[in-house]
Backbone as a chain_set.jsonl record, in Angstrom:
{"seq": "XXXXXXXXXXXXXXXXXXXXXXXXXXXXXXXXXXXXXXXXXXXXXXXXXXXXXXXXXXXXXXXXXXXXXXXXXXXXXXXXXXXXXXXXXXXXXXXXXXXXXXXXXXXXXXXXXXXXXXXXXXXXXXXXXXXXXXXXXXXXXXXXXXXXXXXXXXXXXXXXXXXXXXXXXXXXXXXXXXXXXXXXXXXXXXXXX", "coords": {"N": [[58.7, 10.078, -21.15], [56.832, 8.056, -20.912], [57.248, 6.642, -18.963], [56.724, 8.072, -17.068], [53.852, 8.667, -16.682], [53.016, 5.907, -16.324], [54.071, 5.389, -14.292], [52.335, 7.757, -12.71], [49.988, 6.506, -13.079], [49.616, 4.162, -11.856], [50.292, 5.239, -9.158], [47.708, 6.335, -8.683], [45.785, 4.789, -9.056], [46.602, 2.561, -6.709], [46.312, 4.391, -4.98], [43.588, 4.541, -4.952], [42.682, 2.399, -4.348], [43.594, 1.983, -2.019], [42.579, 4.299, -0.466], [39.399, 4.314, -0.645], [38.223, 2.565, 0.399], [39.032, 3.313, 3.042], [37.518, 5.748, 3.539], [34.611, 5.353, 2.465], [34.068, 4.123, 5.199], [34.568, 5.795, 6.898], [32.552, 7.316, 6.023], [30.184, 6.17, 7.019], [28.653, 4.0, 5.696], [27.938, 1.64, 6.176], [26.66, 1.98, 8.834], [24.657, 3.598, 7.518], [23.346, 2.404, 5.802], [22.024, 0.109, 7.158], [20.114, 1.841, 8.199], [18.722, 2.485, 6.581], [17.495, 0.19, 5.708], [15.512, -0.672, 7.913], [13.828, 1.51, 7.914], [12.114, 3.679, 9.363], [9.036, 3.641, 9.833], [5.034, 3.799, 10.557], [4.277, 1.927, 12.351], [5.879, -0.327, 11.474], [8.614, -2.532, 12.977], [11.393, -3.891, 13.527], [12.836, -6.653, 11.934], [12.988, -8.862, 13.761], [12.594, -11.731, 14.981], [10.362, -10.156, 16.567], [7.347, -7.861, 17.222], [4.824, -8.673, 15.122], [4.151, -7.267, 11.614], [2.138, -4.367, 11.383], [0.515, -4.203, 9.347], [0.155, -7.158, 8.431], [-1.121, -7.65, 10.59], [-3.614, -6.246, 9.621], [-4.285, -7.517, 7.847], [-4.976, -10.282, 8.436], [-6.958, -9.571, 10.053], [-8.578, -9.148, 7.899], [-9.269, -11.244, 6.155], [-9.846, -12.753, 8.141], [-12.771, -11.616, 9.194], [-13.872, -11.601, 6.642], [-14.235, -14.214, 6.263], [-16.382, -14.247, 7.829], [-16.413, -14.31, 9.985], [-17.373, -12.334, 13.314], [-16.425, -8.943, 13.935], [-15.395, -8.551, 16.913], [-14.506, -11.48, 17.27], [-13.037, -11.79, 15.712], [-10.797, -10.489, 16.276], [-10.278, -11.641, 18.81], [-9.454, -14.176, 17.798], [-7.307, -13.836, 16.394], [-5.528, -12.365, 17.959], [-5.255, -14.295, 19.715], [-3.333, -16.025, 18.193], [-1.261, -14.507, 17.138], [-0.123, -13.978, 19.364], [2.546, -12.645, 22.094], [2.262, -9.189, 23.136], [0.698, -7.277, 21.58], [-0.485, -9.545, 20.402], [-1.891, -10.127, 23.067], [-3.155, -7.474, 23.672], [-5.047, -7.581, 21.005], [-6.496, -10.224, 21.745], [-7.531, -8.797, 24.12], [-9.15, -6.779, 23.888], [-11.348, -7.51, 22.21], [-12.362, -9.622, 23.539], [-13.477, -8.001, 25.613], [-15.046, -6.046, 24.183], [-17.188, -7.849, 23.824], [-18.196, -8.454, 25.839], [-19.588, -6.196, 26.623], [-18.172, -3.707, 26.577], [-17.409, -0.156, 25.978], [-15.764, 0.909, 22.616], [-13.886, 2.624, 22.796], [-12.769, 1.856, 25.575], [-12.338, -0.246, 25.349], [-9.983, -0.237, 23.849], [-8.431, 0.902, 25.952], [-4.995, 1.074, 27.015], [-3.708, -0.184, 25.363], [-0.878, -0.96, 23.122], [0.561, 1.496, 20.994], [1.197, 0.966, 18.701], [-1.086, -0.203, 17.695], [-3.006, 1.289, 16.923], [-3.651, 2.063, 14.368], [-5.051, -0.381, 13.493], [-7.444, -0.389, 15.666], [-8.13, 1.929, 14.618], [-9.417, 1.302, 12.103], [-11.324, -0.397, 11.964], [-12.765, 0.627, 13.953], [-14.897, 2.323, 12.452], [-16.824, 0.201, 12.018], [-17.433, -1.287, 13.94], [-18.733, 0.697, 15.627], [-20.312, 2.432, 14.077], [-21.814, -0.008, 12.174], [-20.375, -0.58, 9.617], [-19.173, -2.225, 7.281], [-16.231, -4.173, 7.607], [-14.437, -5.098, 6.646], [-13.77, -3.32, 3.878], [-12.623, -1.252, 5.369], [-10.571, -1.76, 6.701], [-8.822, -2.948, 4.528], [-8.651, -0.546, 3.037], [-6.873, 0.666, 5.126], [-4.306, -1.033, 5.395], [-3.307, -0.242, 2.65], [-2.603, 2.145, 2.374], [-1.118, 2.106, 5.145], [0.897, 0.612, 3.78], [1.663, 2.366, 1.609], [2.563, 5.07, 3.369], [4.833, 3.418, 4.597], [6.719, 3.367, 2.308], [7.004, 5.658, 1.317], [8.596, 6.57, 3.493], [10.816, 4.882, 3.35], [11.957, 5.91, 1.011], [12.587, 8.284, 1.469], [14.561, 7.808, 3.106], [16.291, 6.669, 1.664], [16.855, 8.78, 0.003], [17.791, 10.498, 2.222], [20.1, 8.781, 2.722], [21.69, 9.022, 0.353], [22.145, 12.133, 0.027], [23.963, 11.847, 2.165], [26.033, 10.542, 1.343], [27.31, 12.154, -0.856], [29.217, 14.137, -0.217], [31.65, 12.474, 0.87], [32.471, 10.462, -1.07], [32.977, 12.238, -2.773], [35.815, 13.42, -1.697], [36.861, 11.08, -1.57], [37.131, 10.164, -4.578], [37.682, 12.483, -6.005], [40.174, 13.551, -5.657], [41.749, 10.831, -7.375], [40.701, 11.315, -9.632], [41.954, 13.811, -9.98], [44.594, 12.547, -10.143], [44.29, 10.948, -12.152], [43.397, 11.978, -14.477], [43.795, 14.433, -14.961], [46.605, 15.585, -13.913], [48.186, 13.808, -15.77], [47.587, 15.069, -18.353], [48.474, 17.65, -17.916], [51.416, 17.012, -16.855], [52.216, 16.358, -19.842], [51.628, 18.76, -20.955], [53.049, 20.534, -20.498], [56.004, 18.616, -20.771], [56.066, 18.963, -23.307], [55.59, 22.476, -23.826], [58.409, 22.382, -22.233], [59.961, 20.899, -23.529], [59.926, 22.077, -26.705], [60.916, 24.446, -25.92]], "CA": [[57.41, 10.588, -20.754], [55.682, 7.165, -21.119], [57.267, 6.308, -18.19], [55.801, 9.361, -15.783], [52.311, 8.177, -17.074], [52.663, 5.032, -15.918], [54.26, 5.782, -12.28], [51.287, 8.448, -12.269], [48.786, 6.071, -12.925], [50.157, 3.103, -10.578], [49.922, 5.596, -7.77], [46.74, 6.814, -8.727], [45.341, 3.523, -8.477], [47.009, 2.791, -5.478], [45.353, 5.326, -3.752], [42.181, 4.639, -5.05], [42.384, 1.045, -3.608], [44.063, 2.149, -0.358], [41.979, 5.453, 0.299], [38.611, 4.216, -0.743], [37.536, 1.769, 1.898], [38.597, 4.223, 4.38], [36.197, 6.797, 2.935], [33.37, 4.411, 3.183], [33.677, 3.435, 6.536], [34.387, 7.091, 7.609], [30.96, 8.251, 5.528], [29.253, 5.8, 7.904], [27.859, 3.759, 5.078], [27.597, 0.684, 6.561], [24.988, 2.297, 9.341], [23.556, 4.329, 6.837], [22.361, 1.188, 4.748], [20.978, -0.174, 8.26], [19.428, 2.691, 8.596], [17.793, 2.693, 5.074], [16.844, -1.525, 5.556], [15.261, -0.739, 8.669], [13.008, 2.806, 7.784], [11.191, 4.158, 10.45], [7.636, 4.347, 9.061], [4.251, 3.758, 11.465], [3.503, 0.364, 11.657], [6.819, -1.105, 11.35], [8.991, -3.122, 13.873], [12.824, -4.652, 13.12], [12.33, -8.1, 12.064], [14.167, -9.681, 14.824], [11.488, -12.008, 16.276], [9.543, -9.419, 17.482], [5.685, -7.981, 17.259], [4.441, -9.014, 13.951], [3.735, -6.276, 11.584], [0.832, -4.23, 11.623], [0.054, -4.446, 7.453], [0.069, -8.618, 8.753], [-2.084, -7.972, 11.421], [-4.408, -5.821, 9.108], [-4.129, -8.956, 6.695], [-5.227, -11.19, 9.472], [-7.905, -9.112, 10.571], [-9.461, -9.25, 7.045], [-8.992, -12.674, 6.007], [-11.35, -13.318, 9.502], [-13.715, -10.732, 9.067], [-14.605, -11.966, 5.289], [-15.021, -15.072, 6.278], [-17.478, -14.217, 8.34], [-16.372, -14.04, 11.63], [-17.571, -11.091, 13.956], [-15.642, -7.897, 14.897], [-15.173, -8.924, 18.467], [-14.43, -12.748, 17.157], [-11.782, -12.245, 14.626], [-9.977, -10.032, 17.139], [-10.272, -12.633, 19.555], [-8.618, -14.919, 17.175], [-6.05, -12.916, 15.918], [-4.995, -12.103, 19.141], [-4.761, -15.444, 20.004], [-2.836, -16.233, 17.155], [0.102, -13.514, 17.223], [0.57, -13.794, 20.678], [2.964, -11.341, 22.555], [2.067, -7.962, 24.078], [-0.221, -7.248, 20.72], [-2.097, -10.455, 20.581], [-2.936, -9.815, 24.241], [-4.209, -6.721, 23.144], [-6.195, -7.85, 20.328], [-7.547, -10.463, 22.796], [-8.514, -8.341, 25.192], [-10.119, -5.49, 23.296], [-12.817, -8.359, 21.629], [-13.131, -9.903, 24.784], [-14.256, -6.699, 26.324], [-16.282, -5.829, 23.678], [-18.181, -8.779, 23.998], [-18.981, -8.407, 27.303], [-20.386, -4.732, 26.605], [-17.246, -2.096, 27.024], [-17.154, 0.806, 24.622], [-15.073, 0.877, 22.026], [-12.328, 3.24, 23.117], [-12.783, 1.506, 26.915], [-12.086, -1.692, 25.039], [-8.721, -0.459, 23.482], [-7.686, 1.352, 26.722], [-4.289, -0.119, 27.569], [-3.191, -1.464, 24.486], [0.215, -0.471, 22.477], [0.015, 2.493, 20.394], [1.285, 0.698, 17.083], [-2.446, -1.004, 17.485], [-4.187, 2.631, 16.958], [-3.943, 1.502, 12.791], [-6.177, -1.593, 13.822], [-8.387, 0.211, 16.301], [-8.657, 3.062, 14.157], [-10.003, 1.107, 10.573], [-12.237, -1.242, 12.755], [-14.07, 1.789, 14.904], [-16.433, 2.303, 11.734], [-18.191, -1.228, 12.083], [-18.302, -1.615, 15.414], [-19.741, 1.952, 16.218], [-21.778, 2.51, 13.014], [-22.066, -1.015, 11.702], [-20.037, -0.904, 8.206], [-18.647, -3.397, 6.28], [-14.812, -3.874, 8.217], [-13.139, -5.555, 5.212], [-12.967, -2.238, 3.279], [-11.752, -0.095, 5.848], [-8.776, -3.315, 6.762], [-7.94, -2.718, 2.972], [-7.606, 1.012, 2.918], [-5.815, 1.385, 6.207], [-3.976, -1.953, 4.744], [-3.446, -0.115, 1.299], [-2.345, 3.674, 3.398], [0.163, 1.745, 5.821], [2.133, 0.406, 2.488], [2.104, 3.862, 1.536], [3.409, 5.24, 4.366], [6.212, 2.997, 4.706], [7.043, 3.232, 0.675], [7.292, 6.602, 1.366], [9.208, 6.633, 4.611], [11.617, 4.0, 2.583], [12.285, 6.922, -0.363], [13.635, 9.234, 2.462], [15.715, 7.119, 4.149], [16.933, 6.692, 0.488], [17.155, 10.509, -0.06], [19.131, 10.729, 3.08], [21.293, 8.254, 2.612], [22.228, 9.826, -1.161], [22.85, 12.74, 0.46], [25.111, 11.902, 3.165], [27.152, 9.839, 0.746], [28.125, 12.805, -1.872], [31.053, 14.594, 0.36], [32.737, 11.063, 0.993], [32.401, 9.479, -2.455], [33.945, 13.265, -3.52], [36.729, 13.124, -0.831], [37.828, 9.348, -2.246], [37.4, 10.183, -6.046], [38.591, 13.962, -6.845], [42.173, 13.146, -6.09], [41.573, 10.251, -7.961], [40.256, 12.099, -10.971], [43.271, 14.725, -10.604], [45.58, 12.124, -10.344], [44.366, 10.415, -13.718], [43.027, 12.621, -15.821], [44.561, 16.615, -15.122], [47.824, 15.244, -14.021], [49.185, 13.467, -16.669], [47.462, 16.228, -19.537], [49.472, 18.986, -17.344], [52.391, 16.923, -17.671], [52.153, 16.278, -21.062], [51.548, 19.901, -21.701], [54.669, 20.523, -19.337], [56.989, 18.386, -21.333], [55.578, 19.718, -24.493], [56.427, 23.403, -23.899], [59.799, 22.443, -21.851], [60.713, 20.093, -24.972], [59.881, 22.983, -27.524], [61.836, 25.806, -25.483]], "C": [[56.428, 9.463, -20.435], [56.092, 6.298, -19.73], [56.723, 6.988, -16.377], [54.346, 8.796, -15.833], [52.12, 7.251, -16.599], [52.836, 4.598, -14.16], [52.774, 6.947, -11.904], [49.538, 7.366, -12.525], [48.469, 4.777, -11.62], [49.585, 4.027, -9.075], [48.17, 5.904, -7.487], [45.523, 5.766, -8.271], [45.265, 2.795, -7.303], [46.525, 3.597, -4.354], [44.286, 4.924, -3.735], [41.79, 3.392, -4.321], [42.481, 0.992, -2.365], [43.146, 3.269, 0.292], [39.877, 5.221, -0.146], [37.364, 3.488, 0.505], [37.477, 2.651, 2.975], [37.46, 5.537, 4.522], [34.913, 6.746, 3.171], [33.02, 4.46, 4.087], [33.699, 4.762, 7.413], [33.229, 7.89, 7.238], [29.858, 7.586, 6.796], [28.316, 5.037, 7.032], [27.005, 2.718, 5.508], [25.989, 0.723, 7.594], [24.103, 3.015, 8.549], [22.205, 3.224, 5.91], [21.477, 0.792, 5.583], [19.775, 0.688, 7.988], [18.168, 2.257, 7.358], [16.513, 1.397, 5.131], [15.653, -1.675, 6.728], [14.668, 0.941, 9.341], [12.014, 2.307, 8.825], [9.789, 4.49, 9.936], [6.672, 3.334, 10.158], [3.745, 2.101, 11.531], [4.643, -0.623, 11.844], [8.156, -1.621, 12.218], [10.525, -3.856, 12.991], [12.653, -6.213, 12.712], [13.534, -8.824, 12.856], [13.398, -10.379, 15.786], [10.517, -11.712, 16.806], [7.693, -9.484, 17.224], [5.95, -8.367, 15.622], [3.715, -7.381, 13.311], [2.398, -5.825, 11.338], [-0.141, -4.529, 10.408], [-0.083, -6.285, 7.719], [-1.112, -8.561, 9.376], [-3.501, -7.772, 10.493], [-5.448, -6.884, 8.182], [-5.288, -9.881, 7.372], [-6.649, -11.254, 9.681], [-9.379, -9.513, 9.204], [-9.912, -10.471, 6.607], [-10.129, -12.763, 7.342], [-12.247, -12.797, 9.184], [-14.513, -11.036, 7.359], [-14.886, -13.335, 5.01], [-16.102, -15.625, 6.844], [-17.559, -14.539, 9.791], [-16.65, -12.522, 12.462], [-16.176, -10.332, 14.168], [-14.369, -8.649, 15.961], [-14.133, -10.32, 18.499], [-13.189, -13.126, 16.48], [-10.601, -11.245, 15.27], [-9.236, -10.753, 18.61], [-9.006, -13.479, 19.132], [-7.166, -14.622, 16.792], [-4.991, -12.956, 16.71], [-3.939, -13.149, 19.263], [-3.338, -15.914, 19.102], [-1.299, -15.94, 16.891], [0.685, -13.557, 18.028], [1.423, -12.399, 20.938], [1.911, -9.836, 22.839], [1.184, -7.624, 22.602], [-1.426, -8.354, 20.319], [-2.596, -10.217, 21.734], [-3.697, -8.936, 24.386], [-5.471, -6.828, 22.729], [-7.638, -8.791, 21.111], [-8.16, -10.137, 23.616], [-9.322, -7.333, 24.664], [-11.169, -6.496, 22.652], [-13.268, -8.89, 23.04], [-14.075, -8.062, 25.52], [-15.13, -6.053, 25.485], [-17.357, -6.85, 24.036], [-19.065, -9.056, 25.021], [-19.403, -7.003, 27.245], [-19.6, -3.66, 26.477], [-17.653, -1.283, 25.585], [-16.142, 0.431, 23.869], [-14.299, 1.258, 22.344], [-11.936, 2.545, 24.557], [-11.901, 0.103, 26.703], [-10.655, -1.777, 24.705], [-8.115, 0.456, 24.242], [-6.362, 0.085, 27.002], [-3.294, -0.611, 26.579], [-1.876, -0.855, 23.842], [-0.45, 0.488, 21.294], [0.095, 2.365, 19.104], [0.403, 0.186, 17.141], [-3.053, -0.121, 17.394], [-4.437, 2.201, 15.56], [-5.267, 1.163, 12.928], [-7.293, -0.976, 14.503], [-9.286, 1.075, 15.55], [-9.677, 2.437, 12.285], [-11.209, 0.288, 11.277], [-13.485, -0.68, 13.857], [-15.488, 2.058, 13.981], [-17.378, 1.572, 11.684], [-18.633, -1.646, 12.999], [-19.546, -0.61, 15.832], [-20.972, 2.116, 15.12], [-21.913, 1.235, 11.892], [-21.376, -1.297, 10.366], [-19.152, -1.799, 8.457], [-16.74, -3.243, 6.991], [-14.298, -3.974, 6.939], [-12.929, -4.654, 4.001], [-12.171, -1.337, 3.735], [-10.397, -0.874, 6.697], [-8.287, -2.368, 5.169], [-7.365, -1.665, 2.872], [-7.012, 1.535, 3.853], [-4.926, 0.254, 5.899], [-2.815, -1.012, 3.597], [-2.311, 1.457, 2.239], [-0.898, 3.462, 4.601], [1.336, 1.264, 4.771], [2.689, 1.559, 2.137], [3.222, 4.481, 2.194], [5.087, 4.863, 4.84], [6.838, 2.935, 3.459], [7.897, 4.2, 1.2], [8.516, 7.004, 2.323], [10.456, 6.113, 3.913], [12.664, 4.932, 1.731], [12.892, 8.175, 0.264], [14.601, 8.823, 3.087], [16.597, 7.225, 2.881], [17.368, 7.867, 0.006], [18.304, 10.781, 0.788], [20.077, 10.422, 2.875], [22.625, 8.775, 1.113], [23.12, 11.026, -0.896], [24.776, 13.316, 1.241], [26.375, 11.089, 2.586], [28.03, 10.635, -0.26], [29.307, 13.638, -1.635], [32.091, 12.88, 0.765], [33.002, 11.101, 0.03], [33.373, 10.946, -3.015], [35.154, 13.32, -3.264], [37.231, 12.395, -1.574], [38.061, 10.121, -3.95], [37.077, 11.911, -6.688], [39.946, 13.937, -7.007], [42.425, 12.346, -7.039], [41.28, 10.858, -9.36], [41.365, 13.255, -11.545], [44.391, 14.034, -11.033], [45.842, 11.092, -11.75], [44.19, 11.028, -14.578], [43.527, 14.018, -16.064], [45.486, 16.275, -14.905], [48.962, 14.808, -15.369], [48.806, 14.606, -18.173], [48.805, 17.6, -19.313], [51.028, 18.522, -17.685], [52.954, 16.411, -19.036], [52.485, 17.544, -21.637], [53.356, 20.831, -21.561], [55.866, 20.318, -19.986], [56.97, 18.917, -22.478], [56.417, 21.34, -24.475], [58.059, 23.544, -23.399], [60.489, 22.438, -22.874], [61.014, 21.327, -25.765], [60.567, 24.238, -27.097], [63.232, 25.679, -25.381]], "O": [[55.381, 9.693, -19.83], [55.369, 5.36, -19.395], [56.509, 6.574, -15.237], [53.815, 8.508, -14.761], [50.968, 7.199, -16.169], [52.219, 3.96, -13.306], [52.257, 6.853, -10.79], [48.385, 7.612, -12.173], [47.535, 4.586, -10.842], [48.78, 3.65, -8.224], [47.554, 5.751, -6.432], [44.642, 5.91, -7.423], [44.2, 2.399, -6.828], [46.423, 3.39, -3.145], [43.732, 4.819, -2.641], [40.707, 3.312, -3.74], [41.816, 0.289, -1.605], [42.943, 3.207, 1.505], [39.154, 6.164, 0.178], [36.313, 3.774, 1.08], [36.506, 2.88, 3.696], [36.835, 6.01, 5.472], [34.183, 7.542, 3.76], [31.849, 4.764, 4.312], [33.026, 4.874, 8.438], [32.871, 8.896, 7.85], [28.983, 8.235, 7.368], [27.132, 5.187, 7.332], [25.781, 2.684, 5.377], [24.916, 0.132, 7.477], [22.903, 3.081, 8.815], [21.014, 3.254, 5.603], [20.284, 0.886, 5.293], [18.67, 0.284, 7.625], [17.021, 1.826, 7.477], [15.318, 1.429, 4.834], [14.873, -2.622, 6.626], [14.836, 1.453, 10.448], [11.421, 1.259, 9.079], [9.506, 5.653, 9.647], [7.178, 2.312, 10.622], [3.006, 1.419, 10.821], [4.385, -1.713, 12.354], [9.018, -0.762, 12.028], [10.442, -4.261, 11.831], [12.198, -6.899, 13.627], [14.659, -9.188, 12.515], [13.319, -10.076, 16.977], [9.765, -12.465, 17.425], [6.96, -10.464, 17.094], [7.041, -8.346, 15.051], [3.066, -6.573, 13.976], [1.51, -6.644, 11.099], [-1.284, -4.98, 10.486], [-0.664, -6.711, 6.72], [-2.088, -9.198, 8.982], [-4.367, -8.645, 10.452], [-6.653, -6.992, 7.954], [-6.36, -10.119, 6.815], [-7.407, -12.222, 9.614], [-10.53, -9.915, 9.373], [-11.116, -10.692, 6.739], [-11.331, -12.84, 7.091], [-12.986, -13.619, 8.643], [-15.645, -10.63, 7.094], [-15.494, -13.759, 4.028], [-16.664, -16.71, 6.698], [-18.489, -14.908, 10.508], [-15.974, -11.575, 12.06], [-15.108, -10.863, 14.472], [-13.205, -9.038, 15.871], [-13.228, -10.446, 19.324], [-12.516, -14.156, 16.521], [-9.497, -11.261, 14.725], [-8.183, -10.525, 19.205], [-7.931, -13.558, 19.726], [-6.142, -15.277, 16.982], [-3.863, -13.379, 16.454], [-2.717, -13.19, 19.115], [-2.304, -16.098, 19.745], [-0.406, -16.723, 16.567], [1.891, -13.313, 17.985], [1.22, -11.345, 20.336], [0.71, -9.867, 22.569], [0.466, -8.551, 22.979], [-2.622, -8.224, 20.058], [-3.814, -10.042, 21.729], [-4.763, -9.071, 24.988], [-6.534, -6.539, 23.278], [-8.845, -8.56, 21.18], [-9.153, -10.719, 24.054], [-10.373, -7.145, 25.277], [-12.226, -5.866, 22.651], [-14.349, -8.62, 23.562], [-15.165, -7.506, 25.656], [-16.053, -5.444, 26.026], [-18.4, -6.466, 24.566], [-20.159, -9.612, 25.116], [-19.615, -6.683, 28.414], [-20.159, -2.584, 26.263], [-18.06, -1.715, 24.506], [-15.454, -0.464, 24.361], [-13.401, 0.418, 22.404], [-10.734, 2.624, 24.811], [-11.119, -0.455, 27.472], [-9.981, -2.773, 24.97], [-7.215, 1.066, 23.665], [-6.472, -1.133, 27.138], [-2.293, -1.279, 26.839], [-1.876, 0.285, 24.305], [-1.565, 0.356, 20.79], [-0.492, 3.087, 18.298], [0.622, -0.617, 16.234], [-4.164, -0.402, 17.843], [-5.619, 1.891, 15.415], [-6.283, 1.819, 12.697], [-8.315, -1.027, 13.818], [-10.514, 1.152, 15.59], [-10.381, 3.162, 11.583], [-12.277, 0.654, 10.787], [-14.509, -1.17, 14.333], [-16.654, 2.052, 14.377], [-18.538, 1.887, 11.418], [-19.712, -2.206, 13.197], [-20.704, -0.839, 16.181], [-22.182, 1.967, 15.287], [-22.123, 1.563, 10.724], [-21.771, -2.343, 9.852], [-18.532, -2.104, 9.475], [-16.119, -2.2, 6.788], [-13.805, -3.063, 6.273], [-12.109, -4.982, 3.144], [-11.307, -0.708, 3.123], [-9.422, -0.296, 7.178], [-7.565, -1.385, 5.001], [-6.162, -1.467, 2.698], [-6.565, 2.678, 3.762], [-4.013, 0.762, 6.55], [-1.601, -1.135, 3.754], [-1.15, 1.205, 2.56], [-0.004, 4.271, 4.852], [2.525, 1.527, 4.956], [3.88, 1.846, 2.258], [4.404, 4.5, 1.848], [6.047, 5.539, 5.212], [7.825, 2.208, 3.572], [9.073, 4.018, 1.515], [9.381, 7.755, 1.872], [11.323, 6.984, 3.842], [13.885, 4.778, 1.738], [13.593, 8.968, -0.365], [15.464, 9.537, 3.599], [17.644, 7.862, 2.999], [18.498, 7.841, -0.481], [19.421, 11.151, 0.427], [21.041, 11.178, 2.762], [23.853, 8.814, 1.035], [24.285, 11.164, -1.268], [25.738, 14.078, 1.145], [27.457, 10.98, 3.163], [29.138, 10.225, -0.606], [30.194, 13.871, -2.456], [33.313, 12.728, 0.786], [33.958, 11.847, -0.181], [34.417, 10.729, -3.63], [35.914, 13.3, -4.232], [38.086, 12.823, -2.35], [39.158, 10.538, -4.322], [36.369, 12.269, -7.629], [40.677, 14.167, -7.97], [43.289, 12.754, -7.815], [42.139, 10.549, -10.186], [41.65, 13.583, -12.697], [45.133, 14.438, -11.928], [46.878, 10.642, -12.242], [44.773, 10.776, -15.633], [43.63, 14.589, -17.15], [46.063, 16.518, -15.964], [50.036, 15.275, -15.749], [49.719, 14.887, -18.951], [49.596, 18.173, -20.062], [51.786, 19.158, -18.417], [54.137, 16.099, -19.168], [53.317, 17.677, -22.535], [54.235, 21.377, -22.228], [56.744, 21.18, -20.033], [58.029, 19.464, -22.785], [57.544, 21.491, -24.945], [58.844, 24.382, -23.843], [61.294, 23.272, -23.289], [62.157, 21.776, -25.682], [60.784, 25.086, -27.963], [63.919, 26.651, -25.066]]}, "num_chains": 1, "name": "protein.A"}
């Protein structure tokens, strides 16, 4: 008998080493992790070089603005600063304030992940308040956002992993633990009859 137990566990093993990987790679884990590392939440860009993110820019914006640079001035800078298709933005929406445009005239044009920035920075231009609180709590609200966004991707991914992971390790579980009881029980009543 002590030799069934040990051919049933060999194989059992055996499987689990040989049928596991393929399980994995057929759940799709590998893109699922992407997926997870690289949550879709408002604001946020692949880090591959690209725009800089907007919770940076926000950063940016404040850091200027509390040291006492204008609106118009620390958008200017910024701009400058970040470069690409968002600093040219930022530079051109201060420039054009400065020379008189409206506010919304000023951020005609510009990429739509810059509505954040536009949108915490409209209270001081139009009705004069204090920028460097409303940086912080659209700052403070974009972390959020992407936390949150983060904790679904994580949800999903949980999900989509519990028919695989069952697939690989139920056989596995029959083939160690109900198998050899059954034949135990098996030889047991054979033996005794």
């Amino acid at each position: 008998m002590s030799v069934d137990w040990l051919l049933v566990a060999a194989l059992s093993c055996g499987f689990l080493v040989a049928a596991s990987p393929w399980c994995l790679a057929r759940a799709g884990v590998r893109a699922r992790l992407g997926d997870l590392a690289v949550a879709t939440a408002p604001g946020r860009e692949p880090a591959t070089g690209g725009p800089v993110e907007i919770g940076v820019l926000l950063e940016l914006l404040g850091a200027a603005v509390r040291a006492g640079t204008s609106v118009p001035r620390a958008l200017e800078a910024v701009g400058q600063a970040v470069g690409g298709p968002d600093g040219v933005a930022l530079h051109r929406a201060g420039a054009a304030v400065v020379l008189g445009a409206g506010w919304a005239e000023a951020w005609s044009g510009s990429p739509a992940r810059l509505d954040v920035v536009r949108a915490a920075l409209a209270p001081a231009w139009e009705q004069g308040a204090a920028p460097g609180e409303s940086l912080r709590v659209a700052g403070e609200q974009l972390r959020r956002d992407q936390q949150a966004a983060a904790r679904q991707a994580a949800a999903r991914l949980a999900v989509h992993l519990v028919l695989p992971l069952g697939v690989c390790f139920l056989p596995a579980f029959v083939l160690i633990g109900l198998l050899p009881v059954l034949l135990s029980l098996g030889g047991g009543v054979l033996g005794s009859g």
